[in-house]
C-alpha positions in Angstrom: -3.7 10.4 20.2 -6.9 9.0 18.6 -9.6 11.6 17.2 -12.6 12.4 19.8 -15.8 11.6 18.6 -19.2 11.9 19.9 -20.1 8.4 21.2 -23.2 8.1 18.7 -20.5 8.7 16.0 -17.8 6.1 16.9 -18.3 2.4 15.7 -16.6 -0.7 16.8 -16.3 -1.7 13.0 -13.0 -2.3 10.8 -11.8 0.3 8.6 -11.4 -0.4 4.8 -7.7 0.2 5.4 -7.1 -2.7 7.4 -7.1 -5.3 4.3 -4.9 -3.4 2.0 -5.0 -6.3 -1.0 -9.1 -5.1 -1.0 -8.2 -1.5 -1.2 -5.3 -1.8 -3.7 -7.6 -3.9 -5.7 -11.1 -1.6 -5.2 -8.5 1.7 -6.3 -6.2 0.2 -8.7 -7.7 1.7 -11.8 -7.7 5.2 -10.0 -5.1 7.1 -11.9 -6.5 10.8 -12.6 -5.0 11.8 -9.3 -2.0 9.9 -9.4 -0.8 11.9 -12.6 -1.9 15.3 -10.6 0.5 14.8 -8.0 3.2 13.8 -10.7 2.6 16.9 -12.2 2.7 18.9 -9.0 6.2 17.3 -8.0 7.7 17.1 -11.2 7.0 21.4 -10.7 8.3 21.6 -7.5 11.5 19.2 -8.1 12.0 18.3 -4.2 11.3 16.0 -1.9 7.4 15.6 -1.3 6.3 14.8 2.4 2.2 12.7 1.8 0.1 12.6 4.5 -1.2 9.3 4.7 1.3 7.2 2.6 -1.0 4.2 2.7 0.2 1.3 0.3 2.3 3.7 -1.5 -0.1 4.1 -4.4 1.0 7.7 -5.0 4.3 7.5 -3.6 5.6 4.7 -4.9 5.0 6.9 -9.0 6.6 9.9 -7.4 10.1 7.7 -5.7 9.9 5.8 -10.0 10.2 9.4 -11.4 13.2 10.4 -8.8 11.5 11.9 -6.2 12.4 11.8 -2.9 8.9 11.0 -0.8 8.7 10.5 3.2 5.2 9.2 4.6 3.4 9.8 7.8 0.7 6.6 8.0 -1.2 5.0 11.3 -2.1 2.0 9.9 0.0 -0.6 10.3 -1.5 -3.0 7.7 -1.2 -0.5 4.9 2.6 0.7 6.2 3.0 -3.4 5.7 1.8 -3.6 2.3 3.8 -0.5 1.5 6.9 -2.8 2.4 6.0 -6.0 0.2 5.0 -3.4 -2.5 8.7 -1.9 -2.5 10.3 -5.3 -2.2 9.0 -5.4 -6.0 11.0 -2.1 -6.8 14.4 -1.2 -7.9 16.7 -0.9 -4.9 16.8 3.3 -5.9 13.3 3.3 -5.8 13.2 1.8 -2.3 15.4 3.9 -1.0 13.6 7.2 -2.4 10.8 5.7 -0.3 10.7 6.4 3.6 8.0 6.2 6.0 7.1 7.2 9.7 4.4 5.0 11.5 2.2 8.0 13.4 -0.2 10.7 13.6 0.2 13.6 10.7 -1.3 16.1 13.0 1.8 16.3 15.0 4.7 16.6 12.8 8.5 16.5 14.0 11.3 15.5 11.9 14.7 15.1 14.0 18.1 16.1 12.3 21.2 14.9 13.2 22.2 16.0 16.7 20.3 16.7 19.8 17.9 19.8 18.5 14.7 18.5 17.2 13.6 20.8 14.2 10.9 20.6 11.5 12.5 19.4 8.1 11.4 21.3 5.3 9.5 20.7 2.2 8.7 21.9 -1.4 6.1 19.6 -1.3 3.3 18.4 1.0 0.4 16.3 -0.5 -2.5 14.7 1.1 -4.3 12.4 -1.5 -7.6 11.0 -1.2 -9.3 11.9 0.6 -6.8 12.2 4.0 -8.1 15.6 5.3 -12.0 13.8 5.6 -10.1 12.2 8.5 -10.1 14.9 10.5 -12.9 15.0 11.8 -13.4 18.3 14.4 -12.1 21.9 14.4 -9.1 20.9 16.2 -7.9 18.2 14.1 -8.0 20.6 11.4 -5.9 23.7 13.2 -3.1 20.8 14.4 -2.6 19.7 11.1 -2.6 23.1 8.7 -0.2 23.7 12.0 1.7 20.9 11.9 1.9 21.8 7.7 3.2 25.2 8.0 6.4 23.9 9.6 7.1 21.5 7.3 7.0 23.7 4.2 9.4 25.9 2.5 8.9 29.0 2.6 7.6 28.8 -1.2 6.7 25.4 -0.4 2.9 24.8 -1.8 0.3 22.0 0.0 -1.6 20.1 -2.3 -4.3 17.9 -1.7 -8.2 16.5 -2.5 -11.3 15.7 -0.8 -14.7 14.8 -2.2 -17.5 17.0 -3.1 -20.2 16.6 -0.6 -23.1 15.1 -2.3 -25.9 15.9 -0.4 -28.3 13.2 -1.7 -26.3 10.6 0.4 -27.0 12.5 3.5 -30.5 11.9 3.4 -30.4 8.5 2.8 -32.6 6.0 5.1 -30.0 5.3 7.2 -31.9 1.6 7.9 -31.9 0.8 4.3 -28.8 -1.1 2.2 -28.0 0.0 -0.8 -26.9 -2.6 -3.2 -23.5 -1.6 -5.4 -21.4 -3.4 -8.2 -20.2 -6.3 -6.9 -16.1 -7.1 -6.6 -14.4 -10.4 -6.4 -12.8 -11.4 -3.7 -8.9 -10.9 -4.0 -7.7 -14.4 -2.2 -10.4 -16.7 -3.3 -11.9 -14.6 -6.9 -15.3 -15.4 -5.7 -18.6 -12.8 -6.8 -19.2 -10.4 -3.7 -22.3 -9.3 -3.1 -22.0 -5.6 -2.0 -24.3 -3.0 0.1 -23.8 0.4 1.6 -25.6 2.2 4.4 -25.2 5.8 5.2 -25.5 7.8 8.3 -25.1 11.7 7.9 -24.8 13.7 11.3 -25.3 17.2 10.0 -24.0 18.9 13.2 -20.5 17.2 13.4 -20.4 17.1 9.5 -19.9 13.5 9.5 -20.6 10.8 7.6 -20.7 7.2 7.9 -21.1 4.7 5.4 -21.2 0.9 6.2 -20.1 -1.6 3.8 -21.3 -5.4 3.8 -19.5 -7.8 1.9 -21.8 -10.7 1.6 -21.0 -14.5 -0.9 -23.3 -15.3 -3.4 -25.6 -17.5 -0.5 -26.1 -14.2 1.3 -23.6 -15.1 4.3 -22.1 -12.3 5.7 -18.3 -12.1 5.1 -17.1 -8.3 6.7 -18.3 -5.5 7.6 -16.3 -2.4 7.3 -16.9 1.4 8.4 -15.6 4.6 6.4 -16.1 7.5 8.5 -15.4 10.9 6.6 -15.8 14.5 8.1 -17.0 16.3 5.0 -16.3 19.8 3.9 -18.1 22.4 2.3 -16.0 24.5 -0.5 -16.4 28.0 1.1 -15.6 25.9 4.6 -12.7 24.9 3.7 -11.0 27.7 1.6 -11.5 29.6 4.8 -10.1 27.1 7.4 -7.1 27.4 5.2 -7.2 31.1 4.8 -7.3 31.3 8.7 -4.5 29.2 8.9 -2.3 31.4 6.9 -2.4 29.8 3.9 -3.6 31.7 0.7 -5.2 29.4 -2.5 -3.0 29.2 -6.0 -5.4 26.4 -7.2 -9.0 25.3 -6.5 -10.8 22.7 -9.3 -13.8 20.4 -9.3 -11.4 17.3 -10.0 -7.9 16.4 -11.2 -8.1 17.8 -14.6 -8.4 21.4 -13.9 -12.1 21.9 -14.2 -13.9 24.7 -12.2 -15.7 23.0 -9.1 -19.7 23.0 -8.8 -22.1 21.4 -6.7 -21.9 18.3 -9.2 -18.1 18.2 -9.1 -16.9 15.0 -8.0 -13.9 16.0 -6.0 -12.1 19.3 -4.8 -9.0 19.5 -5.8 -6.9 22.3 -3.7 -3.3 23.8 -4.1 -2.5 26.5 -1.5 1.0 28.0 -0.1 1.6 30.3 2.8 0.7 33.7 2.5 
């Protein structure tokens, strides 16, 4: 089922996870939140369940240190990168690795037999920035939903989403915004880089539009990132609503308190 949005908000653009080498390239010196969810499975000591697997940039850490991990991703180009990623791997850390291709706001995990039931976790993450993906009330109920089943019963839900920055959302929305260049990952050319935002303050949703342009000017792509944002008090009571009460709540991935200026927040929460 694809996400409902208002017609002003959906845009016949591609996402920045359909070319996978880009992302793994753009994120590959992100490491601050891959050592967070080490932490947070190395505590639990189970088999995690992430939300949006993607190119396996946190699971594939997790399945090295002997953990278990089973993803839930839409995308088919990241779920194929994920595979020419593992082919790289020792043959235990590809099998610690497993993925379903689908929607995480409906999750069902058959057993053996007939009888479909939930399997169970320790462990449920959702790194960077997964939950911005969802982008009404709804989406948001299905999945904490969809969550609940999946945990143990002193299973914990851990996962991050950015801080919103409010001087974004009153960007011109006709103006680019030039940012640091990047090469690009098949031919190492400069890239000229520019970002537009559009900020819908009813629907809480943001829109930024990314040109990728050659030295000349030409255009090369065009991508869309379209992220519902989240107020802190908003979201510690969606998940207090949901059943779920907070063990952990930090302004980024070393443990510091959150503020206004925090660049991330960082949530652990288990079932009351």
């Amino acid at each position: 089922m694809k996400t409902a949005l208002p017609p002003h908000l959906s845009f016949d653009l591609p996402s920045p996870y359909e070319d996978p080498i880009r992302y793994d390239r753009t994120y590959r010196r992100r490491r601050m939140d891959v050592e967070f969810y080490r932490s947070m499975a190395k505590e639990k000591a189970g088999p995690v369940l992430e939300l949006g697997i993607g190119t396996g940039r946190i699971a594939i850490p997790l399945a090295r240190d002997g953990h278990l991990v089973v993803g839930i991703e839409k995308e088919p180009a990241m779920l194929e990168r994920l595979r020419l990623k593992l082919r790289r791997e020792t043959r235990e850390v590809r099998l610690r690795v497993r993925w379903i291709a689908g929607d995480f706001r409906w999750m069902r995990f058959p057993k053996d037999g007939e009888n479909e039931t939930p399997r169970r976790f320790p462990l449920v993450i959702a790194p960077f920035n997964v939950f911005m993906h969802l982008y009404t009330i709804d989406d948001v109920e299905s999945t904490l939903c969809a969550i609940r089943e999946c945990l143990e019963p002193k299973g914990i839900l851990a996962f991050d989403v950015r801080m919103p920055d409010m001087r974004t959302f009153f960007r011109n929305p006709e103006r680019r915004y030039r940012c640091a260049d990047l090469r690009n990952p098949q031919s190492g050319e400069r890239l000229l880089v520019y970002e537009r935002f559009e900020y819908d303050a009813f629907w809480q949703i943001q829109c930024v539009t990314t040109e990728y342009r050659l030295k000349t000017g030409a255009l090369l792509r065009t991508e869309c990132l379209v992220h519902r944002q989240f107020f802190p008090q908003e979201l510690l009571g969606l998940l207090r609503d949901a059943g779920f009460q907070i063990v952990g709540f930090w302004g980024d991935f070393d443990r510091s308190p959150p503020t206004i200026d925090s660049p991330h927040q960082v949530v652990v929460a288990e079932i009351k």
